[in-house]
N, C-alpha and C positions, 0 to 999 in steps of 0.2 A: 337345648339345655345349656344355660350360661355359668351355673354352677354346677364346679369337677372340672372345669377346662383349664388344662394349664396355657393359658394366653399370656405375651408377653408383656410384661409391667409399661402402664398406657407411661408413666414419667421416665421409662430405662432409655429411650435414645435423646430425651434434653439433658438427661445425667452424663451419660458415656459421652456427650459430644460437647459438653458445657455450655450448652444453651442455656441450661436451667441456671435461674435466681438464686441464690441464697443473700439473706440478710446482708452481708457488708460490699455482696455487690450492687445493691438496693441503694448506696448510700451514697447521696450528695456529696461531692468535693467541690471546693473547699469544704471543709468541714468543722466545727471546736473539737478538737481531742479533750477527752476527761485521762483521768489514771488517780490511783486511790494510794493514800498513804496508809500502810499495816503495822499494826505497834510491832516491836522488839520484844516484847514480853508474853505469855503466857497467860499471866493471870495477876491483874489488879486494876489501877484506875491511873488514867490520865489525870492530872492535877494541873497540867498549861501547856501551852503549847504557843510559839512564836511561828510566825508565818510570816512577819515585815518583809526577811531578803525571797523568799518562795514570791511574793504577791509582787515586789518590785522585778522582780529577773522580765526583762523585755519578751512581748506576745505571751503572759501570762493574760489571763482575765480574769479570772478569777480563781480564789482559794477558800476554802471553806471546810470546817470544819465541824468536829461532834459536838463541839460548844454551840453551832449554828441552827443544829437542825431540829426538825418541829418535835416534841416531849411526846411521840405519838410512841406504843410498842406495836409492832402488828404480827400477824403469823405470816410462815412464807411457804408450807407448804401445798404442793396442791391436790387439795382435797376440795370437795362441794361444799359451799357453803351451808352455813345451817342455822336455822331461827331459834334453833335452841341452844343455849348459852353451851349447857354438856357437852354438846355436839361439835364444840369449837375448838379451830387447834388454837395450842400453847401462843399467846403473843409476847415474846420475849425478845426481841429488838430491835434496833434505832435502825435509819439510815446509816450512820457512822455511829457508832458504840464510845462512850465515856470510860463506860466497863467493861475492862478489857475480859475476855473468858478463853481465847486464842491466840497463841503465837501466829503474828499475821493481822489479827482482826484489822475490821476498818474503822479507821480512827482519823482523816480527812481525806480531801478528791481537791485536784486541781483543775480546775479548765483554761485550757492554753490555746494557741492558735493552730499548733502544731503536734504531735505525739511528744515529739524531742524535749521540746520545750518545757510540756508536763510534765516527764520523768524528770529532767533535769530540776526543776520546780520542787520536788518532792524531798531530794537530796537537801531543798534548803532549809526544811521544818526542823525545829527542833521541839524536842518532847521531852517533858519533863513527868516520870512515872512515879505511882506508889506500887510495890511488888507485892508480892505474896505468893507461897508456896507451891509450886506448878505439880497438878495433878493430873496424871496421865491413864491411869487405870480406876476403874470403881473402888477396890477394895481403901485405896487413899483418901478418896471422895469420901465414901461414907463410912472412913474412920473416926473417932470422937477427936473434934477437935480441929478437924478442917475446915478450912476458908468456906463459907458458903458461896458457889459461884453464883446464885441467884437468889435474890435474900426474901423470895416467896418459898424456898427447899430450901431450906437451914440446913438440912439431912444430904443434901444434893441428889437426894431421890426423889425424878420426877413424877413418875408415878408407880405402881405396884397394882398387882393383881393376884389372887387365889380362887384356882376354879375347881371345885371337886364332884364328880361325880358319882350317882346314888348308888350304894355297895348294893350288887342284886347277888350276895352269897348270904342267908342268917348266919353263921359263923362268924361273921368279920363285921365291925364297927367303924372301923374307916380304913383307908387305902394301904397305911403303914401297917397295917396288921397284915395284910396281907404280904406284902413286900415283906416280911420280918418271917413270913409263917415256915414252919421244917416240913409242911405238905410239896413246898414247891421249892424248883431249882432257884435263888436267891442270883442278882446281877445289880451289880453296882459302878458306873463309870464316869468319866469325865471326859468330854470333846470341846475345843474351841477353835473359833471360827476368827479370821484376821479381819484387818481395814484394806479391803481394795477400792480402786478409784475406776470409773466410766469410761476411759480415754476417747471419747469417744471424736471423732475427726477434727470438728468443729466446735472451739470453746465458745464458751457463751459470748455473745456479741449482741449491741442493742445501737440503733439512734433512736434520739429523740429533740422532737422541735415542737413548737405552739401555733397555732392556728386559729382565727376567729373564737379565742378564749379557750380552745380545749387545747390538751397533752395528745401528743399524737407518738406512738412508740412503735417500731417496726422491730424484731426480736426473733432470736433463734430458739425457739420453747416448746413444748409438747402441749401447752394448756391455754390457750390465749385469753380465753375468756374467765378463767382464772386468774392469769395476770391483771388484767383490768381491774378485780375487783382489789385485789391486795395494794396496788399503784394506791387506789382510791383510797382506800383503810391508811395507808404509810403517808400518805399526802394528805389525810382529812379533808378531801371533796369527793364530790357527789362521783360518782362511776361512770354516770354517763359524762362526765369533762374528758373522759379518757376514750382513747381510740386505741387497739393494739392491733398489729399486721404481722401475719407469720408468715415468712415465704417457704421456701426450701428449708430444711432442717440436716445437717451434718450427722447427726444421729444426737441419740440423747440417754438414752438406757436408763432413763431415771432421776438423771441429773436435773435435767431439763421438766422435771414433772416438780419444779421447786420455782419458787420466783426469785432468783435471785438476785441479777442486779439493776434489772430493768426499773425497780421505783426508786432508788437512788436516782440514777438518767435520768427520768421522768422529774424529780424535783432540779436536779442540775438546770436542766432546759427552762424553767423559771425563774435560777435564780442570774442566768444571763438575757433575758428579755425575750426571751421566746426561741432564741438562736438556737439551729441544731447540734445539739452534743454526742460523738460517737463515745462509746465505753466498750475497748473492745481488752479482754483481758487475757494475758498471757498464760501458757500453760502450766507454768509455775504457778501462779496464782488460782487458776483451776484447778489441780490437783489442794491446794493449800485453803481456797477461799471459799471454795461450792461447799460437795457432798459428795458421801461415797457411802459402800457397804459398814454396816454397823459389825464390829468386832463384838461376838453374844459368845459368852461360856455356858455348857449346860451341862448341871448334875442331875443324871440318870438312876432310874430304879427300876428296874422288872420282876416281876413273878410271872414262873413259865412250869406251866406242869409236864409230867414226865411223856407226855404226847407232844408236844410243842403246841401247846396253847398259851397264847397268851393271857394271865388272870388278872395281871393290873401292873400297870407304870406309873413314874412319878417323873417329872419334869421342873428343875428348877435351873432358869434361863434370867442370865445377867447381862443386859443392852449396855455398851459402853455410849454413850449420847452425842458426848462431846460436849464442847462448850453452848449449844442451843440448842433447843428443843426441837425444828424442824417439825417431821411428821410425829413426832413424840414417840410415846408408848405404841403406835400402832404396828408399828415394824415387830417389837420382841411379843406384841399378843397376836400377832396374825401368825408369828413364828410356834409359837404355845401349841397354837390351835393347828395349824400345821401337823407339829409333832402326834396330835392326840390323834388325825383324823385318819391317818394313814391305814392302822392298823388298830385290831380293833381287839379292846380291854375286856375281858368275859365278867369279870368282878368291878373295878371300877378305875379311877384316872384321877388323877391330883396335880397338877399345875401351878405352877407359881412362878412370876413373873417381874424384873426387876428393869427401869429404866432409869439409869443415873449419869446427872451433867459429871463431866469433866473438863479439864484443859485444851482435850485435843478438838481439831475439825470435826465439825459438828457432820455425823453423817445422816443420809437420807432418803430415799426410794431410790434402788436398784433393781436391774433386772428379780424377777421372785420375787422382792417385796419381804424377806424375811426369812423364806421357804427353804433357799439353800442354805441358810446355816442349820435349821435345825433340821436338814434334811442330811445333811454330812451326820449328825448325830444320832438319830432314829438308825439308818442304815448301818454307818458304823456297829451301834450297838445290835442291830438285828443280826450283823457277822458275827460279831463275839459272843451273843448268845448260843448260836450255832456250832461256831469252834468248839466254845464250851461243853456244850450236850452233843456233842458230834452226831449234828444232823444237818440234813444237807442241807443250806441255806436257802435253796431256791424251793424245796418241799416247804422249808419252814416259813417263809414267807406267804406262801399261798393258801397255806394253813389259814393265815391272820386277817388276809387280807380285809378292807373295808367293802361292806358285801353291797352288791343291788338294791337298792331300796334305804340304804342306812341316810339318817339323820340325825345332825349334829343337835346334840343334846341343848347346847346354847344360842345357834344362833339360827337352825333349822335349815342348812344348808341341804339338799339334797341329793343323791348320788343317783338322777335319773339313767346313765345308760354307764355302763363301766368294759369295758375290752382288754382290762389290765392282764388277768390270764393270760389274756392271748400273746398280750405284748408282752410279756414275759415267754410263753413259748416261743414266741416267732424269733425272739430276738436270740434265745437257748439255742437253738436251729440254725442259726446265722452264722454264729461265730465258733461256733462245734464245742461248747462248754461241755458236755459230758466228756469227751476225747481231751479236750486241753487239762481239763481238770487230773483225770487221770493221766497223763502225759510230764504232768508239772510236781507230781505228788514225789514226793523226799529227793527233794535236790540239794545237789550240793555243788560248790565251787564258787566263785566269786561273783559269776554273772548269773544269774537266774529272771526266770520266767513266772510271770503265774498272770490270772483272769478272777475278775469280778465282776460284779453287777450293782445294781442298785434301784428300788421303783420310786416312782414319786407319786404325790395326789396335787390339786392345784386347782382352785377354787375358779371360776369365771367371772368377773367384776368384781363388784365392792358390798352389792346389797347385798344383808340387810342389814350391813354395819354401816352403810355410808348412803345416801342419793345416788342411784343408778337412772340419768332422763338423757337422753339425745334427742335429737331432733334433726329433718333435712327435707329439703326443699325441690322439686320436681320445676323445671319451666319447658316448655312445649317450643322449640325451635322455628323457623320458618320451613325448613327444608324436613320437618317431620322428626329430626334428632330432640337428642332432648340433653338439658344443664340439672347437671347434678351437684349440688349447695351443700355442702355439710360443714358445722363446727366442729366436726373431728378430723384428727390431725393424721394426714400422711410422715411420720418422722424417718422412714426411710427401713421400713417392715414390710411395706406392700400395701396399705392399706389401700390408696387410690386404685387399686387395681382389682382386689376384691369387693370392693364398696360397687365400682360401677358393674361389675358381674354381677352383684346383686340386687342392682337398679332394671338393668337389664332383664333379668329370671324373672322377677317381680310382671313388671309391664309386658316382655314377650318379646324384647326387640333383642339384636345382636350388640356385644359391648359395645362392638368398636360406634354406633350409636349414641350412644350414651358417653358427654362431656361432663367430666369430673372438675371444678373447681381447686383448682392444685393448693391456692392458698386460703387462710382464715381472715378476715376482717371483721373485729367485733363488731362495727357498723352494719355491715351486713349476714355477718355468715348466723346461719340458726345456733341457739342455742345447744353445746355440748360440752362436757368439763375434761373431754380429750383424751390424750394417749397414755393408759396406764392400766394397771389392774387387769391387764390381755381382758378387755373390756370390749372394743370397737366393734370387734365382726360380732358380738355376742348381742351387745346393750343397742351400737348406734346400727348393727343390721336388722335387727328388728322397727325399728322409725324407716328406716330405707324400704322394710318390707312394707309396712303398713302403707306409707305415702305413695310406692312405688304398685300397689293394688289402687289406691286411692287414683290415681294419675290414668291407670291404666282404666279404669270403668266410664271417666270423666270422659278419654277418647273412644270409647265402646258408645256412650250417651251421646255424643255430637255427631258420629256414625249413624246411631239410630235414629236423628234427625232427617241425615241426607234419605236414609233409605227405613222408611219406617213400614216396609213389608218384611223385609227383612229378619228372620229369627236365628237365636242362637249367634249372638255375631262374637267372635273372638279377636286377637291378634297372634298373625303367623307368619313369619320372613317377611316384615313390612307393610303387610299390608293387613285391612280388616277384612276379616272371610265371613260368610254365614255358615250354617250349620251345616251343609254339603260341602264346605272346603274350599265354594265358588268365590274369589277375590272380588270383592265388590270395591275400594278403594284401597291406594296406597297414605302408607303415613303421609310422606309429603304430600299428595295431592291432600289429604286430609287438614294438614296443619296450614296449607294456603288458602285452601276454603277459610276455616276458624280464622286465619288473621285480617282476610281482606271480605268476606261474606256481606253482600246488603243486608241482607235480613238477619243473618245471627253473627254478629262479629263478635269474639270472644277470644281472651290469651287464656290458655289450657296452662292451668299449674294446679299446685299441689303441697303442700305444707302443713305437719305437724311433729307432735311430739309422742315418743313414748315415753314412759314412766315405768326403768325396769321393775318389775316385785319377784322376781328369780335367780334362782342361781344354780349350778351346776359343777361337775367337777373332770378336770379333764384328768387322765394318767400318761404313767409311761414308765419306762426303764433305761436303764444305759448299761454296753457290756464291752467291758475295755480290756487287752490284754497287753500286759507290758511285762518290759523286761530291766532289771535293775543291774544294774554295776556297783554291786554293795563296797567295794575300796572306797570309792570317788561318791557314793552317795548320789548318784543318779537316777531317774526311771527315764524312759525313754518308752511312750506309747505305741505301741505297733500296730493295732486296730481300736476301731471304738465303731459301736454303733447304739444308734439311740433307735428305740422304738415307741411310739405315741398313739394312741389315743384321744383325740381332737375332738373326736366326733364326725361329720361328715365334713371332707376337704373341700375347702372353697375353691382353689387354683392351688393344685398337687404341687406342680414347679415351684412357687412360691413357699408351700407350708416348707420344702424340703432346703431351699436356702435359709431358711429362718432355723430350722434346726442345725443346721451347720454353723450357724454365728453362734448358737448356741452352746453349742460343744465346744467348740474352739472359745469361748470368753471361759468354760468354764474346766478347760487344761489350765488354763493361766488363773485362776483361782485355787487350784488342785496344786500345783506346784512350782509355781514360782512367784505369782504376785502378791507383794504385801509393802503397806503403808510404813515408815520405822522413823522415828521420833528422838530425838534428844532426850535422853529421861530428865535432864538437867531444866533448859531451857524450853521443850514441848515444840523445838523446832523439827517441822517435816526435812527430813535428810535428803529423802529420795524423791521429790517431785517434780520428775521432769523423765521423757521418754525415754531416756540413755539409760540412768538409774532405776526406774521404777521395770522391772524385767516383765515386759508383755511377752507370751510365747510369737515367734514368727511362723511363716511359711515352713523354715526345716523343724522346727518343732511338731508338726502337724503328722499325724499318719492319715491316709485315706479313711474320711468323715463319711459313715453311712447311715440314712436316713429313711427307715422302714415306719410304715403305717398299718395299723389297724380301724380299720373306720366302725365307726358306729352311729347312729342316728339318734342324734339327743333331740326328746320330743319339748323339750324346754328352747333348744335353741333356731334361730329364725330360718333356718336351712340345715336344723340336725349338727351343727354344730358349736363346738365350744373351743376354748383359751386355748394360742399356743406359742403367742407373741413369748410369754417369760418360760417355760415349761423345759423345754431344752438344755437349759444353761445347769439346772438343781440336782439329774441326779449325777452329774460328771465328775465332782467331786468325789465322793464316799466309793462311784465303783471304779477312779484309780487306787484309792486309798486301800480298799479290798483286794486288789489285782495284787498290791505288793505285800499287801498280810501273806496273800497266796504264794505269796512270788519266796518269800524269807521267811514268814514267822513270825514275825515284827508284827505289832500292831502301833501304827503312828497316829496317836488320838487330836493332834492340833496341825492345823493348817498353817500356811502352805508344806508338802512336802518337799521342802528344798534341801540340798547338798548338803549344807551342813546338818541341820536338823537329824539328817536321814544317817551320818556318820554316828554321830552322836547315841542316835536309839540303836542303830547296826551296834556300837561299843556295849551299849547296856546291855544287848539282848545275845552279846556273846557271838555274833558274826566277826566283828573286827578283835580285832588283839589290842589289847591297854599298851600304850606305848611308857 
């Protein structure tokens, strides 16, 4: 059995030893340097711009600008394409922007001989702006009266949604009756969720140079064949002109599941004659240029009857945008849906949904995908319902839970196998919650203690809201190994390493067997739209299973060639056996017959597609204890353990690093990282590692990472999502641990020092100075 073994990651000794590729070590020297000029303004229109002393300064080559570049708008999310117009993301803009919607945007690009040079270059532009009123939050956005940042939303609301579901009480007419009604305990609140950024190792980096009439682009991205197409769309030619090559990936959490500045590059490298153009961007400019988590407010509603039943919620959620649309509305309706799916409404559910442009950096696919903001809000409020009706939070959740068998009213998502119970006891067990609990109960003194928890639910892919198809490719080696081809992406989660564990399980061979193709080449690699939506071991393992059966019968059939007395023939430790277990050939002897045979010479491969129509939903919990220094406004985590529900574990070692990055990104969401702005000018303050406070190593308590398995008959090996799943509920059960801890309920994120001063003074811990 190749799946369940925790085998060592086939890429972890070219990573530890620096053998391994990434992007900018890929890249020819000499080289053009690019570098991008960013307006000074927020919000209005470039009206001229001088570029004479820029385009004369010595080893410049070129200057160019948003005056320059083709009148195309295209989308830069990555999502699948789709032949229905609906279906389409937002195309809202340029190479370089005329109109400005960010402090920062890109408003021209130098190509120089040198980097120095380019920067230097940049200094020499002058710009001449029309301003207008810099809008930082929605409520200014869609005040009467404001600028429209995009003159298709005069409103600056890009999109909105209302979803209600059918009232199963006759007493009640719609959801507000119920929420209003004196039969049930009445809860009303408000949670918001900040702008954090992906810091993730490695900013975005691309070359790009010309070749026998095509764009050829080598890039750090989670989507390649996604980028190809967007290149094509921003550039107005055909998609096969385009080549993209992903090597190594620095990590990406989302960032990277965006096209960012790869089809800029890609025109660059034209408009100096083919020559290769590096575009490698600073982390200032990554924090200020990409994308990051979308800052969502949500006003809540509950009716809960005097058992702890839930009768019906209301969720109205406001997506701060930014100045572009990016993945659009799918982020605050996947957040909606989220919130509804969790726990489950006896009477009915009402949603409504708000996506609105503003001034700031346009954010965009992060880990969860939407989950953890309104996953800090659902749980928050599941505490405070409980405070309220003094019931014990963990009865009162289990109560609610989303049961076996449940299906989403709108989009039919299904709950084939659930373990969340469990993971909810196993994890109670762990951290001794009954005992802390009462341990921690009426404290007093400046330093206190206290524990919380929190569950999640977490869809697996995208269908049936999006194209779920991968594809991958089997080739028959000479020495009986075999090459494993996929268009999905290793981004530094494990994929390559469960992928060939389940190339291997598939056909019968041992991994290490089995070569994984480390990088993508849209020339060659199969068709897959990559890493996102904790998709890969779900969507592209099911193509790996189907081919990797497929692969496997083909070398059963050229078996039954050599030895057609032969019955029952299988594969077992290499070699092909028949039905008594007698080894009649090995692989290799087999695949040098197939390559060199007079009579049947044949290369043994294997290739196609799946087309997922499924989905699934994975769970879990988090159960954190900390201890706060109410003076100073500190917490300080003392344990956390997270517990999951996956389904069944591909490589255990693997799933349990991936929850640990997990937890640990999502301390630093919980308390201390956040995006902060100039309200004036809409300049990002804090973008860069020093300022922007990532938790470290002594920030960290020992990370524990417990499993509950179950076997999803939907998934290609029983399992499901767990790439994003980790990261959602870590917020809301530190948030919990310190309600537990003081009393305090802190409803907006992050919980940092001041903040926590501040609500300690309201809430009558601190003394009014």
């Amino acid at each position: 059995m190749e799946v369940g073994r925790s085998i060592p990651r086939v890429d972890g000794a070219d990573k530890v030893t620096g053998r391994a590729k990434y992007t900018d070590d890929l890249c020819p020297r000499p080289v053009l340097e690019a570098a991008v000029l960013h307006s000074t303004i927020a919000n209005g229109w470039v009206k001229a711009m001088d570029i004479s002393a820029a385009q004369a300064l010595p080893g410049v080559v070129k200057v160019l600008t948003c005056f320059d570049v083709p009148d195309i708008q295209y989308p830069t999310p990555g999502h699948p394409w789709s032949v229905e117009k609906a279906h389409q993301d937002v195309a809202d803009r340029k190479l370089l922007n005329r109109r400005v919607r960010i402090y920062g945007d890109d408003i021209a690009a130098v190509v120089a001989e040198d980097a120095i040079t380019a920067r230097r270059a940049l200094k020499l532009i002058r710009v001449e702006y029309e301003e207008y009123p810099v809008l930082l939050e929605p409520e200014q956005a869609m005040a009467e009266g404001a600028t429209p940042i995009h003159a298709e939303h005069p409103d600056n609301i890009l999109a909105k949604m209302d979803l209600r579901t059918s009232i199963s009480d006759d007493r009640f007419e719609t959801v507000e009756q119920v929420l209003d009604s004196p039969d049930f305990f009445q809860f009303r609140g408000r949670y918001e969720t900040q702008q954090v950024q992906h810091c993730h190792i490695e900013n975005p980096v691309s070359f790009a140079w010309m070749e026998a009439g095509r764009i050829h682009v080598v890039t750090s991205t989670q989507i390649p064949h996604i980028v190809r197409r967007v290149i094509g769309q921003a550039l107005g030619i055909g998609w096969g002109k385009i080549r993209v090559v992903k090597p190594y990936i620095g990590g990406g959490f989302g960032n990277k599941q965006e096209v960012l500045y790869e089809p800029l590059n890609a025109w660059l490298t034209t408009q100096v004659g083919g020559r290769c153009v590096r575009l490698d961007i600073s982390r200032e400019e990554t924090f200020q240029n990409t994308r990051s988590r979308h800052p969502i407010s949500f006003d809540v509603a509950a009716a809960v009857d005097r058992d702890g039943n839930l009768m019906a919620r209301s969720c109205t959620a406001i997506s701060n945008q930014g100045g572009y649309a990016s993945h659009g509305h799918s982020i605050v309706a996947n957040s909606v849906t989220g919130f509804r799916q969790l726990y489950l409404d006896r009477i009915g559910h009402h949603s409504t949904a708000y996506t609105v442009y503003t001034n700031r950096p346009a954010p965009g696919a992060m880990r969860g995908y939407g989950i953890p903001q309104c996953n800090f809000a659902v749980e928050c409020m599941m505490e405070d319902i409980a405070r309220a009706m003094e019931l014990d939070p963990i009865a009162f959740r289990l109560k609610n839970l989303m049961p076996l068998g449940y299906v989403d009213p709108f989009n039919g998502i299904t709950c084939h196998s659930t373990g969340l119970k469990e993971c909810i006891q196993k994890g109670a067990q762990a951290i001794g919650w009954e005992e802390l609990r009462a341990r921690y109960k009426d404290q007093t003194g400046p330093v206190r203690r206290g524990v919380g928890m929190a569950c999640f639910s977490y869809k697996t892919g995208v269908y049936p809201i999006s194209l779920e198809t991968a594809s991958a490719r089997l080739v028959l080696n000479q020495d009986g190994t075999v090459q494993l081809h996929l268009g999905a992406t290793e981004i530094g989660q494990g994929g390559d390493t469960v992928f060939s564990q389940m190339a291997a399980e598939a056909i019968g061979i041992p991994t290490e067997d089995v070569h994984i193709v480390s990088f993508q080449d849209t020339d060659t690699a199969p068709f897959d739209t990559g890493a996102y939506a904790s998709r890969q071991t779900y969507v592209t393992g099911k193509a790996i299973k189907k081919v990797g059966l497929e692969f496997r019968q083909k070398l059963l059939d050229y078996a039954a060639e050599l030895f057609p007395e032969a019955k029952d023939l299988t594969i077992s430790e290499r070699f092909v056996t028949n039905g008594a277990g007698e080894r009649l050939i090995s692989l290799e002897e087999l695949a040098t017959t197939a390559f060199y045979s007079l009579e049947h010479s044949v290369h043994i491969t294997a290739e196609g597609t799946n087309h997922c129509k499924e989905n699934t939903f994975a769970f879990g919990c988090c159960f954190a204890e900390v201890e706060v220094d109410i003076p100073l406004g500190k917490v300080k985590v003392l344990r956390m353990i997270n517990v999951h529900d996956s389904g069944r574990l591909i490589n255990p070692a693997l799933a349990a690093a991936q929850v640990h990055g997990g937890m640990s990104m999502g301390i630093g969401y919980a308390l201390t990282e956040e995006m902060k702005f100039d309200p004036k000018t809409g300049r990002l303050l804090n973008g860069n590692l020093l300022d922007y406070k990532m938790p470290t190593s002594m920030d960290h308590p020992d990370l524990t990472a417990l499993f509950v398995e179950t076997d999803d008959p939907s998934g290609p090996f029983g399992n499901k999502a767990l790439g994003e799943p980790p990261v959602i509920p870590v917020a809301p059960a530190i948030r919990n641990a310190v309600l537990n801890a003081t009393g305090v309920a802190v409803n907006t994120l992050p919980l940092s020092p001041q903040k926590l001063v501040e609500e300690f003074t309201k809430g009558g811990l601190i003394g009014h100075v």
